[in-house]
N, C-alpha and C positions, 0 to 999 in steps of 0.2 A: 418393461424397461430393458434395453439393448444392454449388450454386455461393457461398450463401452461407456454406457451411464453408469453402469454395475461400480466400473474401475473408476470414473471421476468421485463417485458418492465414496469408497473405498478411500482412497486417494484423502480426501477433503476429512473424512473421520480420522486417517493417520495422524493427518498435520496437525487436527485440535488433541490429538490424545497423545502426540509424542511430541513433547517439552522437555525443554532443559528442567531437569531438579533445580526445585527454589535456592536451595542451598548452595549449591554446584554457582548458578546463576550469580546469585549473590555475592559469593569467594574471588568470582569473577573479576564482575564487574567494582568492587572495592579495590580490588590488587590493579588491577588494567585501566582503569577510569578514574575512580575518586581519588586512589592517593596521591597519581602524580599530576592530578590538578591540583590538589591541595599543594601540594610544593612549589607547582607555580602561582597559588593564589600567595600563600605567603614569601616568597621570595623575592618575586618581581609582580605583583599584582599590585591594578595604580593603588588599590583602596586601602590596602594592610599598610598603616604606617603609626606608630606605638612609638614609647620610648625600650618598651622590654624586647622588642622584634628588630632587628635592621632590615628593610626594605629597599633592594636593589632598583626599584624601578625609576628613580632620577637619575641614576648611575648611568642606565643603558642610553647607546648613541643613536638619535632618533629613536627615540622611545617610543613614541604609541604604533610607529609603523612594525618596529622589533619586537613587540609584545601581542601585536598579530598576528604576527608570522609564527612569532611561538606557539599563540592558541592553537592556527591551525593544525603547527605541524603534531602536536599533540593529538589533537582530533585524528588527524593519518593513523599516528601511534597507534593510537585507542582502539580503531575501525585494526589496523593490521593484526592485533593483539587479538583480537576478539575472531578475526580470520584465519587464526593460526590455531585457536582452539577450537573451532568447527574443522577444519581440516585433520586433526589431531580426533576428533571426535569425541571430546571433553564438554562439548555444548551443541546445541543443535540450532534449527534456521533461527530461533525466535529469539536467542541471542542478540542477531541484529538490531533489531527495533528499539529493545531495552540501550544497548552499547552508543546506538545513532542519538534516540533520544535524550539519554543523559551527557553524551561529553557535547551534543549541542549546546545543549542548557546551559551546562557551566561555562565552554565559551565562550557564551554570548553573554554571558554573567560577567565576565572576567573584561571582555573585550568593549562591553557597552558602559563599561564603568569608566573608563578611557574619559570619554565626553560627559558622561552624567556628573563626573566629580567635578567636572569645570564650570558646572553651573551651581550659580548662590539660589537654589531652593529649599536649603535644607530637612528637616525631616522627609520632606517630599520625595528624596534622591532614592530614598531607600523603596518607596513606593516603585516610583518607576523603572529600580530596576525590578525588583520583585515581578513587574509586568512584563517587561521583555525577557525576562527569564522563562514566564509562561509562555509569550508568543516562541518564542527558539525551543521549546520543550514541542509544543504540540508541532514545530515545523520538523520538527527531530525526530519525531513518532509517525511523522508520515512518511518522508524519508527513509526510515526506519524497515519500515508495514511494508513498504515500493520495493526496497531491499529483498527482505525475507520471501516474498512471493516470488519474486527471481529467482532466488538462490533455491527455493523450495520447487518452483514450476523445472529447473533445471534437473536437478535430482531427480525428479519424477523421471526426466524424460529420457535420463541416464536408466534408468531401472528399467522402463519399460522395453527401450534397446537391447538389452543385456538379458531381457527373460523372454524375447525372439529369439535370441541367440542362441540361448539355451534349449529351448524348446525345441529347435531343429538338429541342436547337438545329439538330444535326446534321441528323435525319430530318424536319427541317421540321415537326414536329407542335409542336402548343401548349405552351408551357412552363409546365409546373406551379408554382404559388405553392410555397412553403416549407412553408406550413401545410397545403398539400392531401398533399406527400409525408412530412411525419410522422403526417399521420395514417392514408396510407398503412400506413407503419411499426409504427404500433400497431397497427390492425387486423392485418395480418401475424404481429405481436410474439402479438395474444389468440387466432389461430388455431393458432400456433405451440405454445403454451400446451395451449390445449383438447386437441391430438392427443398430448402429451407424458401430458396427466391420461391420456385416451382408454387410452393404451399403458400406464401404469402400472396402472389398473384392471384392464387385458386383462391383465395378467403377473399382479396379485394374484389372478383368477379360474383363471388354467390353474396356478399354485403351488401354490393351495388342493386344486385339480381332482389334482393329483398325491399332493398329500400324503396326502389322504382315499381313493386310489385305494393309495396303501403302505400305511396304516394296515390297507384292508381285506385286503390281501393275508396282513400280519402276522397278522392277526385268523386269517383261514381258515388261514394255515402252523400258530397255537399249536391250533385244532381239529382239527385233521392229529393233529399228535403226538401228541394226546389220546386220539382214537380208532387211532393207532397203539400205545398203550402200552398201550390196555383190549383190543385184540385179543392183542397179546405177551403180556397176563398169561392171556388165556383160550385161548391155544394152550399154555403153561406150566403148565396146570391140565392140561388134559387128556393 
């Protein structure tokens, strides 16, 4: 195994074994996501509407467009909040996915309620949204995953620049610009490349080299049998 499989397998072990603490996680995301949905579930959300609660949302002017804009900008909030304590280093990549996944959920909770409440299906409403709460969860969890693999493949790429750097700090040799070691990196990346075509061509040429080398085998076994069953019938004659 090359050293730079060494550092991808490396790399790949870090990211599953360095997580945000559950707890850390969880303080988190209750402070930054859930409560101040909940203020906007009950404040201006269409569905909260009681006698013990007063419910803004008939109030607002153009309401179901104002209570969109709300959700999203909340969702911004939430994703910024949550970007603020990975930069802060209070949470790490995997934050995202969890942050992405749940303030979707909720406003697409919040926001799909908008039109479900407008239809006479009742007990049903609660069903559907229950549903699109799961489709926006799991659309929020990919999202989410797309995220962190960014933010994570970044990092990496930050580290790995910075421990060239260092390294040559160390041996006293010239330190390379930033630009000179990516483009290092490509060229590596398109030689990398070339030998990978090189090898799949060399595997299509000895497959091909095989199969055409059975087929002729095939070929001479069914004239075998041919001239074994015209000699069988002319030993059977005579």
């Amino acid at each position: 195994m090359s050293e730079i499989k060494n550092l991808d397998w490396n790399k790949t072990r870090e990211f599953d074994l360095e997580r945000t603490n559950v707890w850390i996680s969880f303080a988190f995301e209750i402070i930054g996501v859930v409560l101040p949905y909940v203020g906007i579930w009950i404040l201006i959300g269409s569905s909260w509407n009681t006698e013990k609660f007063h419910n803004y949302y008939n109030v607002l002017p153009v309401k179901e467009f104002l209570l969109t804009i709300i959700c999203i900008g909340y969702l911004i909030i939430a994703l910024g909040f949550n970007l603020i304590t990975y930069i802060l280093k209070w949470q790490k990549e995997d934050s995202f996915t969890f942050t992405t996944a749940i303030a979707l959920c909720l406003t697409g909770f919040v926001t799909n309620s908008i039109w479900i409440d407008k239809l006479s299906i009742g007990g049903f409403a609660i069903f559907l949204k229950l549903i699109f709460l799961v489709v926006f969860a799991l659309i929020g969890i990919f999202i989410g995953t797309l995220g962190t693999m960014f933010i994570r493949n970044f990092r990496f790429k930050i580290e790995e620049e910075d421990q060239i750097l260092l390294e040559a700090y160390k041996k006293g040799e010239e330190i390379p610009s930033i630009k000179k070691i990516r483009l290092e990196k490509a060229e590596k990346y398109r030689i990398k490349k070339e030998q990978e075509i090189e090898e799949l061509n060399r595997f299509k040429e000895e497959l091909n080299e095989k199969i055409a080398i059975e087929l002729k085998n095939k070929k001479n076994e069914k004239l075998d049998e041919k001239e074994n069953k015209k000699r069988n019938k002319k030993n059977n004659k005579k």
